[in-house]
TITORBA-711349 format. One record per residue (C-alpha): x negated, y negated, z negated. Coordinates in steps of 0.001 Angstrom, whole numbers, padded with zeros to 6 digits, always signed. Example, Ala and Ser with C-alpha at 12.3 -4.5 7.8 and 13.67 -1.06 7.14 Angstrom:
-012300+004500-007800/-013670+001060-007140/
This chain:
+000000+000000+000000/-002935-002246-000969/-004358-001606+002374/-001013-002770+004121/-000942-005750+002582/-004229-006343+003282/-003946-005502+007046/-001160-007933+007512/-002642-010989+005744/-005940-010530+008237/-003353-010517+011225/-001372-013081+009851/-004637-015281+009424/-005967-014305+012787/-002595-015333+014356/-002497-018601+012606/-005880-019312+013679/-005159-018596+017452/-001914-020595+016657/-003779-023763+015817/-006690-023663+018676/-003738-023268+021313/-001895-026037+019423/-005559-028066+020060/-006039-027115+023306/-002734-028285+024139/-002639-031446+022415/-005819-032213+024433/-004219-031365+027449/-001455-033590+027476/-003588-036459+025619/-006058-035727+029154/-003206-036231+031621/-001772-038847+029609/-005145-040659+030530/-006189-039007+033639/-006133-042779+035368/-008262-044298+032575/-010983-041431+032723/-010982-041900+036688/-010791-045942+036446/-013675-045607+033965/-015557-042895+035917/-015537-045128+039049/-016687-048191+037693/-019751-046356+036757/-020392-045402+040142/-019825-048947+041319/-022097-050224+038674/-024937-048260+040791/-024283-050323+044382/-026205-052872+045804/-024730-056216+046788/-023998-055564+050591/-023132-057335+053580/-019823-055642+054230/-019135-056552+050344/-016583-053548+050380/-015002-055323+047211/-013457-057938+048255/-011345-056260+051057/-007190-056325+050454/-004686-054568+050974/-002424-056270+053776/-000064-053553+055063/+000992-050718+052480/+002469-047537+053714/+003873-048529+056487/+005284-045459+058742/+004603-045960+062256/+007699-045319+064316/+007506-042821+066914/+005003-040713+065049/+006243-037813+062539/+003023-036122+061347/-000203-035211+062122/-001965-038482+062853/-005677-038794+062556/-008642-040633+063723/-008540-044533+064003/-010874-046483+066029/-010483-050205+067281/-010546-051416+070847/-012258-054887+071421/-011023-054413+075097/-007727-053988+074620/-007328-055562+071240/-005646-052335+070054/-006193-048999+067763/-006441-045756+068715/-005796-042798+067336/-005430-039157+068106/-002471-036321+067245/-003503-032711+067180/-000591-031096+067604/+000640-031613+070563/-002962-032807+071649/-002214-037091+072382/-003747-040044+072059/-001514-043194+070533/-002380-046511+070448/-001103-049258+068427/-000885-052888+067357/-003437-054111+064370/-000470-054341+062584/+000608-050090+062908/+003273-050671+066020/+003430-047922+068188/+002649-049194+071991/+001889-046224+074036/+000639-042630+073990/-000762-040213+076519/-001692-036026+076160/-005036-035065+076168/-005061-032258+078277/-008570-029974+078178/-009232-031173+073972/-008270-029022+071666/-006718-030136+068211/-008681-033514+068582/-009314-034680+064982/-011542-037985+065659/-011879-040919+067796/-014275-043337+068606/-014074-046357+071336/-017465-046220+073145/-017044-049613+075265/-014687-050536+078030/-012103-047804+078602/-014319-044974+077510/-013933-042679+074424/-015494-040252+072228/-012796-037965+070992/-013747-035174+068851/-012200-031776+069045/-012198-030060+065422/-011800-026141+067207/-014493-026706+069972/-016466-027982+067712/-017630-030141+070066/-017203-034472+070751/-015875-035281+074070/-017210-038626+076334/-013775-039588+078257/-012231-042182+080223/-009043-044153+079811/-006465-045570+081762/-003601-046511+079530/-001867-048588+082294/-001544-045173+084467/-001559-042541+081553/-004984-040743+082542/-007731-039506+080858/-010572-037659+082445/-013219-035787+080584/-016764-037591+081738/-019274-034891+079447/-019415-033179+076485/-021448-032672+072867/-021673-029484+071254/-022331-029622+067701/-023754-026455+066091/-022279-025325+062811/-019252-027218+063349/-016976-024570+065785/-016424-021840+063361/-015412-023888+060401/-011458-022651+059834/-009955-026283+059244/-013323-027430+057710/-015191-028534+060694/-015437-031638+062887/-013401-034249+061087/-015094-038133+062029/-016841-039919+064779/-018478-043270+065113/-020316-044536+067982/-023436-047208+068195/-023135-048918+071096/-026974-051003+070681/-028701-047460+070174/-026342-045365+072094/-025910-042973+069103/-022956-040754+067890/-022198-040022+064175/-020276-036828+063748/-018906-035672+060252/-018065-031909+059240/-015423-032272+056268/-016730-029981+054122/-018057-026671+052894/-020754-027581+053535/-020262-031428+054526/-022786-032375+057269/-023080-035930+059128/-025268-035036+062105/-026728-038256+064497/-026701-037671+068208/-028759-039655+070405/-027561-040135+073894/-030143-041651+075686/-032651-039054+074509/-031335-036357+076107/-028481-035480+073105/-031558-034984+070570/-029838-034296+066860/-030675-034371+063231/-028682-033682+060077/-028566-037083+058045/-029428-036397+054250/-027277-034482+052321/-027826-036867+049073/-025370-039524+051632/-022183-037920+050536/-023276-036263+047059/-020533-038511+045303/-017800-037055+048018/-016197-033854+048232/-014980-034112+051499/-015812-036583+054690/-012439-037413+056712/-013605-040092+058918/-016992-042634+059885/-016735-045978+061584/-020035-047094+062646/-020289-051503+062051/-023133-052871+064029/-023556-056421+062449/-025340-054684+059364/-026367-051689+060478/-023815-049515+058626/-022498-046506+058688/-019155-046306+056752/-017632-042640+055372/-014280-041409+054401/-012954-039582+052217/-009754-038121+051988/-010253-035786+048482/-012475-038470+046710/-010493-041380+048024/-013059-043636+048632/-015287-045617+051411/-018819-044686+051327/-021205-047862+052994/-024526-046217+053875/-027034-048465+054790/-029832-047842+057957/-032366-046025+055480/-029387-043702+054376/-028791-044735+050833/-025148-045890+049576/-025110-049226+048912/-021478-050035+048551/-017914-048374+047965/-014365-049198+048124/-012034-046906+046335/-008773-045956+047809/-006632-045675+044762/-003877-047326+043123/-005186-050982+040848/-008396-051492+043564/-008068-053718+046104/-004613-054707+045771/-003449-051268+045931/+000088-050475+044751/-000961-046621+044852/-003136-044394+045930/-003724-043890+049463/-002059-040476+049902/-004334-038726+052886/-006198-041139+054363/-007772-039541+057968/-009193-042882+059909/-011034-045858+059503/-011899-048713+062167/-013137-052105+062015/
């Protein structure tokens, strides 16, 4: 009898014990959540504490347009790149394969299939009417030309990148374009993330830019490439931020893409494009 009561105080006690460390663990979870912005608010102004005053002083930039839908287009946009031609952006749609382009301020004003490009994920406007568009399941950027007036496009050459064709929905994901240098930027979102530099007047002569770039990101979801200081700007859909990476390929700015920064009311749900 002894020995029964003795049993059952030791599993009472145990139990009371595992009752109060779930209790804790608990507690802490909801006290977490119930903070979740503050740890992230802090956690960013740490990394922003590390930048350099920049040209492109990411700061400063507002929000002007919030979640605006653009008519005409359910789902699947992606890619945004800015036409000094035609005063326009242009973007891509994977599914059907089309190319869209719009008004500064998100109005739809025409669109045209891309026949021969497979789910094209990227876009880049390489001067005059002519385009890189990247396709994420060839694994490979496209040089085309564009008649918007007539609805044709017509494939000029093409840029295999290795590594980025058997990704599964991981692979080619941005492209920017230096006119000055002739040089394409091409981003593989992730696992493992890899912004590789193509140079077109060498003969298409690559190298992988330093990994260190995007150590802060856990995913790259678009580049725009801004020639007036040298920069090469990354996106990030996961980490919602903008990554400014200077010539030598260090970060020297970034502009977070959630709610309270810049004038945002929220956070930027999945952003896919960026253009200048």
């Amino acid at each position: 009898m002894r020995y029964d009561i003795s049993r059952d105080a030791i599993c009472y006690g145990f139990f009371m014990r595992l009752l109060k460390r779930v209790i804790v663990v608990v507690l802490l979870g909801v006290i977490l959540f119930m903070v979740r912005d503050d740890i992230r608010y802090v956690y960013q102004l740490i990394l922003k504490y590390g930048d350099k005053p920049s040209a492109l002083a990411l700061s400063s930039y507002k929000a002007v347009i919030q979640q605006k839908p653009v008519a005409g287009v359910k789902s699947n946009l992606s890619g945004l790149t800015y036409s000094a031609e035609d005063r326009m952006l242009f973007a891509v749609i994977n599914n059907p394969p089309e190319l869209v382009w719009l008004t500064t301020e998100g109005q739809l004003v025409g669109r045209m299939p891309l026949q021969g490009i497979h789910d094209p994920e990227s876009i880049a406007w390489s001067g005059g009417n002519q385009f890189q568009i990247g396709s994420e399941k060839d694994g490979a950027v496209y040089k085309t030309q564009v008649d918007i007036q007539r609805g044709t496009m017509q494939i000029i050459s093409m840029v295999k990148l290795e590594g980025y064709d058997k990704a599964k929905n991981k692979g080619l994901e941005g492209t920017a374009w230096d006119a000055k240098n002739e040089r394409l930027y091409v981003a593989k979102e992730r696992k493992p993330i890899m912004i590789k530099e193509v140079e077109m007047s060498k003969n298409g002569i690559t190298r992988a830019l330093p990994s260190a770039i995007t150590a802060s990101v856990s995913d790259v979801s678009g580049l725009e490439y801004h020639a007036p200081t040298d920069s090469l700007l990354v996106l990030s859909d996961e980490s919602k931020m903008i990554l400014e990476v200077s010539s030598e390929w260090r970060v020297r700015d970034r502009l977070f893409l959630t709610a309270e920064w810049s004038g945002l009311r929220d956070d930027i749900p999945q952003p896919e494009g960026i253009a200048m």
